[in-house]
N, C-alpha and C positions, 0 to 999 in steps of 0.2 A: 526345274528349280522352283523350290515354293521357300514362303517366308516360314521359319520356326522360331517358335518361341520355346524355350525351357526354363520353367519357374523353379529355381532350387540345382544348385552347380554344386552337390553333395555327391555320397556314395552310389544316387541313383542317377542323379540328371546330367553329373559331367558324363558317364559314358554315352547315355544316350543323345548328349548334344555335338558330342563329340562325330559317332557314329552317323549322326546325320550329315554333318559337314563333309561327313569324307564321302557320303552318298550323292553332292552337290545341292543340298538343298542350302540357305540363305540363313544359318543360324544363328538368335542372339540367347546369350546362356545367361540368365537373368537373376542376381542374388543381393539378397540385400545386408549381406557382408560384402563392405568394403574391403576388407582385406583378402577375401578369396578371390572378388574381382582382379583386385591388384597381383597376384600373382599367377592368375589365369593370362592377365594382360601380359605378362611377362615372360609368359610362354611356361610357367610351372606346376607341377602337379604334386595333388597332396591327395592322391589317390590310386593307388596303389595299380587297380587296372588301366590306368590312360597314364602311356607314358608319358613325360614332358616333350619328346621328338614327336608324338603325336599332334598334342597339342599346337605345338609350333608348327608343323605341316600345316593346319587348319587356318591357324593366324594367319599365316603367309599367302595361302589360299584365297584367303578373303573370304572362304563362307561360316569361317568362326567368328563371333566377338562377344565378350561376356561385357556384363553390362550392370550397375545399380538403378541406372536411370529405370523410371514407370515410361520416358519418353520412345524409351527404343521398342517395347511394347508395339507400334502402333503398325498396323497394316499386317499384322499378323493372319496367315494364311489355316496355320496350325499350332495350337499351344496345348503344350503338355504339364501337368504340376505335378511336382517331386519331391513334394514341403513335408518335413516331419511331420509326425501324428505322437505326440508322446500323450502320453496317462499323468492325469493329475488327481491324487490321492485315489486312485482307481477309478478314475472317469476319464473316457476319449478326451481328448482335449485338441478341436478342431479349427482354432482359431486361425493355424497357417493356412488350411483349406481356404477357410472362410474368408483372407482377408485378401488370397489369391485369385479367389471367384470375383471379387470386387475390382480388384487392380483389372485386369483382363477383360470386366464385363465395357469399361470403360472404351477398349477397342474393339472388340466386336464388331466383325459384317457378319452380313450374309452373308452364306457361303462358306463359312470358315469351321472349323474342325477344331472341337475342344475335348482333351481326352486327361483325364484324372489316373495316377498312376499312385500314389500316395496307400500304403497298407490302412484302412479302416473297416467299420461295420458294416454288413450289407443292409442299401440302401443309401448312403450317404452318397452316391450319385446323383438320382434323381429325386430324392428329398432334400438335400441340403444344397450340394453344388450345383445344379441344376438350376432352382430355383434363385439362386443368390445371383447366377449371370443372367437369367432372363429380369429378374428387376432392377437390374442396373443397366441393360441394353435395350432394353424395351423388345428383344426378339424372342421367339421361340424355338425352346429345342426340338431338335426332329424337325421344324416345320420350318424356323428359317437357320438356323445352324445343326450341324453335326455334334454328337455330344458322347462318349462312351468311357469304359473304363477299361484300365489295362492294365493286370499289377504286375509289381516289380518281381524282378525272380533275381536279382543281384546275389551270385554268391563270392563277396570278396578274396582274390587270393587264390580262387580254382581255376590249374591251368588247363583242366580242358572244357568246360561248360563256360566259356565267355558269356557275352550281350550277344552276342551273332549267335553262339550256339546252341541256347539256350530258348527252349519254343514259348513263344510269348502268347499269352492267353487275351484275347481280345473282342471286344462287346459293343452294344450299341444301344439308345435308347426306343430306336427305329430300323429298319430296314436298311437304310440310306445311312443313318448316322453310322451301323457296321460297317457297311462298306466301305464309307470314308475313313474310318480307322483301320479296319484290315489293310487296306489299298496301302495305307501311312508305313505301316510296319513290318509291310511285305516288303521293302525295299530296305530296310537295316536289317533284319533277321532271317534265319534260313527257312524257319515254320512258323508259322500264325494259328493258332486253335480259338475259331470264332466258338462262341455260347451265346445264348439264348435273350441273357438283359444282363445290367451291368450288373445285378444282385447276384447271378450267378458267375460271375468274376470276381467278384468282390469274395463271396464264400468260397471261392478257391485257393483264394489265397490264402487266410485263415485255416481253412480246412489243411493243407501243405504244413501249416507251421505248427498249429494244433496236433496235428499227427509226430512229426517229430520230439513237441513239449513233452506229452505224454509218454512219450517210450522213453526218453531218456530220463523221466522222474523215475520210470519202472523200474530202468537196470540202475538207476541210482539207491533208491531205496532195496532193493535186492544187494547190491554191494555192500549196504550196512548191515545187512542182517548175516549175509555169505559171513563178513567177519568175524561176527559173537557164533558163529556155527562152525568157525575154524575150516571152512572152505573157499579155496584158491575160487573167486567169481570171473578172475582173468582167463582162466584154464577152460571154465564151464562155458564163458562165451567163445572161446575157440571152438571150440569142440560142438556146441548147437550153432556154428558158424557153418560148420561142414552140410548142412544140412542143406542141397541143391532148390527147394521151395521150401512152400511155408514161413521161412522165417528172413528177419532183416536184423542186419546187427546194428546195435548201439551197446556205445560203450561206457564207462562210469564217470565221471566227470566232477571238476570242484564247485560247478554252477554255470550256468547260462549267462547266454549277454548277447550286448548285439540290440535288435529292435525287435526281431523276425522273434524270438522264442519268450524274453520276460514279458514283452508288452503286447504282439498283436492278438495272442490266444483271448486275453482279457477284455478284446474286443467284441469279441463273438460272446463271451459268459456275459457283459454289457449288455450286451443289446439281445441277447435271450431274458435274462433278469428283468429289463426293462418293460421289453414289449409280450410276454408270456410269463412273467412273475415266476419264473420258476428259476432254480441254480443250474450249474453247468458244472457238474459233480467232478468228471474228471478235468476238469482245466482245474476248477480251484483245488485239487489237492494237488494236480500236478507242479502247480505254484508253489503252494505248500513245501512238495517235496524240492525242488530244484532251487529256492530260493534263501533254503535252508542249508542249501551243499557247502557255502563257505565257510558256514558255524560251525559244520559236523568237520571240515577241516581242520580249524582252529582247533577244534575240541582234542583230533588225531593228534596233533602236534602238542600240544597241553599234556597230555598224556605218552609222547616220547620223552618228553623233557622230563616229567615226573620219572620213570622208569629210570631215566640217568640221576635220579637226583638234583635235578637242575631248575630252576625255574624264567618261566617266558620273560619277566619281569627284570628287566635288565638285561638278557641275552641280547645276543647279533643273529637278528636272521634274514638270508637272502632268498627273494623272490626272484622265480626266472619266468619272465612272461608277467605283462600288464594288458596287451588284446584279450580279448577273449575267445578272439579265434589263431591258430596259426597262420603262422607267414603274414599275418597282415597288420596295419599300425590301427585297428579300430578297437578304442578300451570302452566303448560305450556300452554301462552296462553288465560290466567284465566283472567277473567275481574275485577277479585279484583286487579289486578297487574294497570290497568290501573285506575282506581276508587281510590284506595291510592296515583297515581301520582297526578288526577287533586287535591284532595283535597291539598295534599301536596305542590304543585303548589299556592294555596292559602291561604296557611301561614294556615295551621292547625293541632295542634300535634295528628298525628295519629299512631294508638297501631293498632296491630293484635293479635288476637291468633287464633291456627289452628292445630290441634294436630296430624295431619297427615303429614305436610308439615315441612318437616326439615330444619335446619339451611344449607344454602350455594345454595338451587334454586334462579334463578333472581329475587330477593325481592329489592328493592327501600334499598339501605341504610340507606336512611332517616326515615325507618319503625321501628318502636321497636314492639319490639316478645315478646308476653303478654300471662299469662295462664287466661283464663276467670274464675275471681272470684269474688264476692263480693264485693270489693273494686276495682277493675277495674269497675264494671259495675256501681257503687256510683259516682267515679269521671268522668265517661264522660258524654261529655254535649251531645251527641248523640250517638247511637250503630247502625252499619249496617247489619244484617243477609244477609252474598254472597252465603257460602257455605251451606248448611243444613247438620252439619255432625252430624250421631243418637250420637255421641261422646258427646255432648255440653247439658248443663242443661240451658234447655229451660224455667224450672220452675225458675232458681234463675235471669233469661234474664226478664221474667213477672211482678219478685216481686223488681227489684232492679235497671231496666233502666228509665233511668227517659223520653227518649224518644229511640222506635226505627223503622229506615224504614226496613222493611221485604222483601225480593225479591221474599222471598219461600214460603210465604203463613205457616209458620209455627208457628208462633204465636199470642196471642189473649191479647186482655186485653183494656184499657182506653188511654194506653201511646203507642200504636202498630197501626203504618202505614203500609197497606198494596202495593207493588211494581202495 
């Protein structure tokens, strides 16, 4: 049993403090919302992969406890950071790192194991976090603590690649500091893939997310043009789907969300721009294209409503899906967020429901929060499919819309436009 610390009781760090606990290690899950502490304390979860009987095993256990206090901090054997990284006006915006490296440098021995798990640039290990806990402890990385990176591979809502089964890529600043991280991870997960320094851990993760940005702007911008070409793009990707190598499917989509695709790509075109003065062609158009996907929706449905003689401007229309990914409650980012503002922008009473996404994420005030029923789906004069959650009855969506645009290719019928 060792002491753990988890900085950040979010989408990354409640599983993994979780997962420690049940391993017996001594963990405190450390957030400086109070109100997630207070419902962690209570045994509750507001995340979708740790159920709340989990949770509660741990508490009862005694090797869980979530915590606000910097006190509970102290005597920490190994600590891990799991703080947002968001972009501000298209700059990293590293201040959770930073202010995380400080809190923690505070406790620091020798001996102890500090590991950054947090999506950013390569480098921000041992240029920024690195340096921020050796001047606040007076020790050295590699020489008197362990120090390495280990990024998040969280994909929320998939039941078969959990936190357990999912290979965790893991690095060191030294020799020794690998070791002590690997050693760490080898006891929550089934596969560790050590590399080389934390820069190449760091552009792994990027590299992962980068690769996915960009094919899905491809088949996104191919699905507008399939359209003015009056070719079915649903059909063509079936069809180069069959194809046993070579290819990987993606499919068209009303826009990205999440952390992993608008924001970490932007990371790496950063800190290339920065440090080699040159652009990062396919991210920034990938951006381009994918951030664009909600307009070019709006735009579809502007132009169904025209086609009926009707206009946006006073219509009823129902949104299904506020996540931006299925089956899960995360709108962070969600291009329904941005698709309910333009409509809403043009005078039209817009309904959601979304049975994952709770009352109090950044939803538009202006939105009302609707159960998909029969009578919601009678009175709108349009319904849009963002989310595909298997939650939603798709069969009473077929017999009771009077039109709807589909982004996910999940339904059929007379009154069903496909994205």
């Amino acid at each position: 049993m060792r002491r753990v610390v988890v900085v950040g009781q979010g989408y990354v760090g409640l599983p993994l403090a979780v997962r420690a606990a049940e391993t017996g290690h001594e963990v405190i899950g450390y957030d400086v919302d109070t109100e997630r502490v207070k419902s962690l304390a209570a045994g509750e979860s507001y995340v979708e992969d740790v159920s709340a009987e989990r949770i509660r095993a741990a508490l009862e256990a005694g090797t869980y406890r979530a915590s606000d206090s910097v006190r509970d901090l102290g005597g920490f054997d190994v600590a891990v950071v799991t703080v947002p990284t968001p972009l501000h006006e298209g700059t990293p915006d590293l201040r959770y790192i930073e202010e995380s490296a400080r809190t923690l440098a505070r406790y620091l021995r020798p001996g102890a194991t500090v590991v950054l798990e947090s999506t950013t640039y390569p480098g921000t290990t041992q240029e920024l976090f690195g340096p921020l806990l050796e001047e606040g402890s007076g020790l050295v990385a590699g020489a008197d603590f362990h120090l390495g990176y280990s990024p998040e591979r969280i994909d929320p809502g998939n039941p078969v690649w959990g936190f357990e089964q999912t290979p965790k890529i893991v690095s060191g600043v030294d020799a020794a500091s690998l070791k002590a991280v690997q050693e760490f991870y080898d006891a929550l997960v089934e596969t560790t893939v050590p590399v080389g320094s934390p820069k190449e851990a760091e552009l792994a993760k990027l590299l992962e997310n980068t690769f996915r940005h960009v094919n899905i702007a491809l088949v996104n911008e191919i699905a507008m043009f399939a359209r003015h070409l009056d070719i079915d793009v649903w059909q063509a990707i079936d069809a180069a789907s069959s194809k046993p190598f070579g290819f990987m499917r993606f499919t068209p989509g009303p826009g990205v969300g999440g952390h992993c695709l608008p924001i970490d790509p932007s990371y790496l075109s950063w800190r290339v721009q920065r440090e080699l003065g040159q652009s990062f062609r396919f991210v920034e158009l990938a951006n381009d294209i994918n951030n664009h996907m909600p307009d070019y929706v709006t735009r579809r449905l502007v132009n169904a409503f025209n086609a009926r003689k009707r206009s946006v401007n006073g219509s009823r229309i129902l949104l299904l899906g506020l996540a931006y990914k299925k089956n899960t409650g995360d709108a962070r980012e969600s291009p329904a967020l941005r698709i309910s503002q333009l409509l809403l922008d043009m005078g039209a009473e817009v309904r959601a429901a979304d049975p994952h996404v709770v009352e109090g994420q950044r939803v538009d005030n202006r939105l009302v929060r609707v159960e998909l029923t029969e009578a919601e789906l009678a009175a709108a004069d349009a319904v849009v499919l963002i989310t595909d959650h298997d939650a939603f009855d798709y069969a009473l969506v077929e017999a009771h819309a009077d039109y709807v645009l589909d982004c996910r290719r999940r339904l059929s019928g007379p009154r069903i436009e496909v994205l």
